[in-house]
N, CA and C atoms as an extended XYZ file, in Angstrom:
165
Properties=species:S:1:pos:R:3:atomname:S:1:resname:S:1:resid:I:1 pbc="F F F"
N        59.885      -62.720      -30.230 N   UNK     1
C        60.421      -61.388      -30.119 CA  UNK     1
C        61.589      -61.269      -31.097 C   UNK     1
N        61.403      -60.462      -31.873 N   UNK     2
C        62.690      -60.045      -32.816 CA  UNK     2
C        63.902      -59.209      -32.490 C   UNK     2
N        64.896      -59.584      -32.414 N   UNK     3
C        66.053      -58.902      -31.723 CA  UNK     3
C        66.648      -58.303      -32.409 C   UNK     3
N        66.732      -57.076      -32.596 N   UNK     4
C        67.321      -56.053      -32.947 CA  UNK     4
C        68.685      -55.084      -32.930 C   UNK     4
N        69.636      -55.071      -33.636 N   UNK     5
C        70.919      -54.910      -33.023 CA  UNK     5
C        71.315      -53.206      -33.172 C   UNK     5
N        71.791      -52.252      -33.000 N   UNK     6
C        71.965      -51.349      -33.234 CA  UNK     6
C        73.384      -50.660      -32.583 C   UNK     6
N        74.541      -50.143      -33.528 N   UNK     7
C        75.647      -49.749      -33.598 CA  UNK     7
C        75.621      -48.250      -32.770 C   UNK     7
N        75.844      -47.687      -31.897 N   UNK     8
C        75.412      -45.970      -31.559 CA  UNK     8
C        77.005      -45.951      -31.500 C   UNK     8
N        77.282      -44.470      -31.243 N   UNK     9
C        78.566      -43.564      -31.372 CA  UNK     9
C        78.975      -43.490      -30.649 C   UNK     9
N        78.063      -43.108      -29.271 N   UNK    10
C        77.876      -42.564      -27.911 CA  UNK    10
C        76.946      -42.939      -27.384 C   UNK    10
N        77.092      -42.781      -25.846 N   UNK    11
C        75.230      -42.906      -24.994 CA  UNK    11
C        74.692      -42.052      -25.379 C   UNK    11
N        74.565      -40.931      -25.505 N   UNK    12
C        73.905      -40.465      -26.101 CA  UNK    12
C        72.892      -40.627      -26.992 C   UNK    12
N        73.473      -41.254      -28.069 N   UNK    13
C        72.983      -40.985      -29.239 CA  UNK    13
C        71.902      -42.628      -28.750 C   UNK    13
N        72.695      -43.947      -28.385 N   UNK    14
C        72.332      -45.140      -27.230 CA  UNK    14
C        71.269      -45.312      -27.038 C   UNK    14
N        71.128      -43.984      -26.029 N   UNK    15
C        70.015      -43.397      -24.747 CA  UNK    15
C        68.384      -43.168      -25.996 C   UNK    15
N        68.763      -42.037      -26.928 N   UNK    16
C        67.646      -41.486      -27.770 CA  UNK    16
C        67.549      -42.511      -28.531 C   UNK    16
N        67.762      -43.626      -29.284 N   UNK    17
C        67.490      -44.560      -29.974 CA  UNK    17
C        66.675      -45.645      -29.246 C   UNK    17
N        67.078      -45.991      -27.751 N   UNK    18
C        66.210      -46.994      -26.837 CA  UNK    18
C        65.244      -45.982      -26.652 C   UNK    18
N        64.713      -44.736      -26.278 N   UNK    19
C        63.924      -44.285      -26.203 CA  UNK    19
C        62.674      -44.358      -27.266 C   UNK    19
N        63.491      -43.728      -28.348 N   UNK    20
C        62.815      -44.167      -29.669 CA  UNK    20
C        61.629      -45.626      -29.840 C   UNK    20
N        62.451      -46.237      -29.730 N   UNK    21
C        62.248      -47.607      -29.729 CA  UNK    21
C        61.203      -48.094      -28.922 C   UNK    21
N        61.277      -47.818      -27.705 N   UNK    22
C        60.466      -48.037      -26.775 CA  UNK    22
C        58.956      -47.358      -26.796 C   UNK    22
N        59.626      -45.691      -27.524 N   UNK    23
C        57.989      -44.981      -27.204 CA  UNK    23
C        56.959      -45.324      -28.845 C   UNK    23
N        58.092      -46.495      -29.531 N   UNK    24
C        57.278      -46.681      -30.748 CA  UNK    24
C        56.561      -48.320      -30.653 C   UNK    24
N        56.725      -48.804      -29.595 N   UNK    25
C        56.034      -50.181      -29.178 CA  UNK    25
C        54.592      -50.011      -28.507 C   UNK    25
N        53.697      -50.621      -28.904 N   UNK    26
C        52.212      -50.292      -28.579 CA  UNK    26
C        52.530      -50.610      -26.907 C   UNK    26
N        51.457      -50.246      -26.155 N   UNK    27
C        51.398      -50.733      -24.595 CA  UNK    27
C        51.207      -52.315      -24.318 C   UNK    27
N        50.737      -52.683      -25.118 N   UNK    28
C        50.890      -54.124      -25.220 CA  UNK    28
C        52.112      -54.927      -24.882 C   UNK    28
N        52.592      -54.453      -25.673 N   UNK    29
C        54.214      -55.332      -26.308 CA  UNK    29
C        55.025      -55.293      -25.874 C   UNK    29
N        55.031      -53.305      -24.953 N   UNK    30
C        55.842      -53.096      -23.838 CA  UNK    30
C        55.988      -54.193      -22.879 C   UNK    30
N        54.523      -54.442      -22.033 N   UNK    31
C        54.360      -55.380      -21.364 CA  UNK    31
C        54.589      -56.331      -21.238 C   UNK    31
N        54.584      -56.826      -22.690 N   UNK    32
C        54.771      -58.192      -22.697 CA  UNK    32
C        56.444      -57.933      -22.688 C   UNK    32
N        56.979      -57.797      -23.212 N   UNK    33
C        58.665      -57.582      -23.227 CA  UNK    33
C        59.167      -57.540      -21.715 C   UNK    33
N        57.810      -56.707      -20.961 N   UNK    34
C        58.416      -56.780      -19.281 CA  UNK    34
C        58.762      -57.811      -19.162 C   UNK    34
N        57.449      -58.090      -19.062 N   UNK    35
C        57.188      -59.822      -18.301 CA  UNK    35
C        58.045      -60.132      -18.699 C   UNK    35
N        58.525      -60.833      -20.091 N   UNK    36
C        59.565      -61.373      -20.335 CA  UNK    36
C        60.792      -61.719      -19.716 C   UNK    36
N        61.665      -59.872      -19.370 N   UNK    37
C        62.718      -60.128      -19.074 CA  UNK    37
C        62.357      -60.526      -17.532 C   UNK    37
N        61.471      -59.852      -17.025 N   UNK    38
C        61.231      -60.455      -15.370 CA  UNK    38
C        61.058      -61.881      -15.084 C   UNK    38
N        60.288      -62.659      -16.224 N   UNK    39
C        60.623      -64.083      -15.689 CA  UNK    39
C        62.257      -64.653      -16.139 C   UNK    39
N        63.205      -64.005      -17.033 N   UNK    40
C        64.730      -64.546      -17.356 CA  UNK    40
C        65.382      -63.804      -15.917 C   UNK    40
N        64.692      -63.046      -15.093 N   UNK    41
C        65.512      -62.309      -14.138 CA  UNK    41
C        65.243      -63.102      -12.629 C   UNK    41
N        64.220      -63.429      -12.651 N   UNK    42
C        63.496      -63.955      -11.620 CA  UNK    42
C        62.484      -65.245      -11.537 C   UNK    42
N        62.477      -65.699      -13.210 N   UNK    43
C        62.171      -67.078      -12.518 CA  UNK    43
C        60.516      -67.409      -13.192 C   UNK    43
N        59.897      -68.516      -13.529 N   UNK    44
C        58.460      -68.365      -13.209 CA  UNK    44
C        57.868      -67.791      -11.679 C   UNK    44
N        56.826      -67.244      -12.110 N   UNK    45
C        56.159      -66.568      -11.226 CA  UNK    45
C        55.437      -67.552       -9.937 C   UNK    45
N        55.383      -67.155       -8.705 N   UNK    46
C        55.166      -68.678       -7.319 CA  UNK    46
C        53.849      -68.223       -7.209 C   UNK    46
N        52.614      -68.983       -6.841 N   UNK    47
C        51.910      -69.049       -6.481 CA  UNK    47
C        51.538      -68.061       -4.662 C   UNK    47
N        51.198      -66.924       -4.385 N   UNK    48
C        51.025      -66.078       -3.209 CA  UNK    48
C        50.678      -67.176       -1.888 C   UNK    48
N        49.854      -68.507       -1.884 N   UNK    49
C        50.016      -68.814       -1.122 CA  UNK    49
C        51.498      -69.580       -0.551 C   UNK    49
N        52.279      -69.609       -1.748 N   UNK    50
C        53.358      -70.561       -1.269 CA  UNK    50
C        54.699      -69.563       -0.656 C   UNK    50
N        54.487      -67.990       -1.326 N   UNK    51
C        55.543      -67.117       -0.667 CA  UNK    51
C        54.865      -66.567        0.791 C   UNK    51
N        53.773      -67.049        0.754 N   UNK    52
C        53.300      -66.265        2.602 CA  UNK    52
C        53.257      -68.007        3.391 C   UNK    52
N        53.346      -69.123        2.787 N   UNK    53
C        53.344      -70.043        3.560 CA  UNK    53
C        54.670      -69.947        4.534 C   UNK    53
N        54.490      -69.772        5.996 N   UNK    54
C        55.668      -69.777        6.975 CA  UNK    54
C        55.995      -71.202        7.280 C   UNK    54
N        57.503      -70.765        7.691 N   UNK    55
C        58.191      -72.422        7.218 CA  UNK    55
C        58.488      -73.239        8.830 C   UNK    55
């Protein structure tokens, strides 16, 4: 993923540039960028039987 830095004035201007940005990434890439930050937020992903296994 290439990281991109960008200087804004205001949120404003912030706000319409992440927008930009975002509505110019195929649906793909979006996705994948999710995932991304969701596993730096939360972790590899657990296996369903091991979060319903009662303890």
């Amino acid at each position: 993923m290439e990281r991109v830095v960008h200087k804004a004035k205001s949120f404003k201007e912030a706000d319409a540039w992440d927008r930009q940005q975002q509505l110019g990434m195929p649906p793909q890439q979006r996705i994948r960028v999710a995932r991304v930050l969701q596993q730096r937020v939360f972790g590899p992903p657990k296996a369903i039987r091991t979060c319903l296994k009662s303890t």
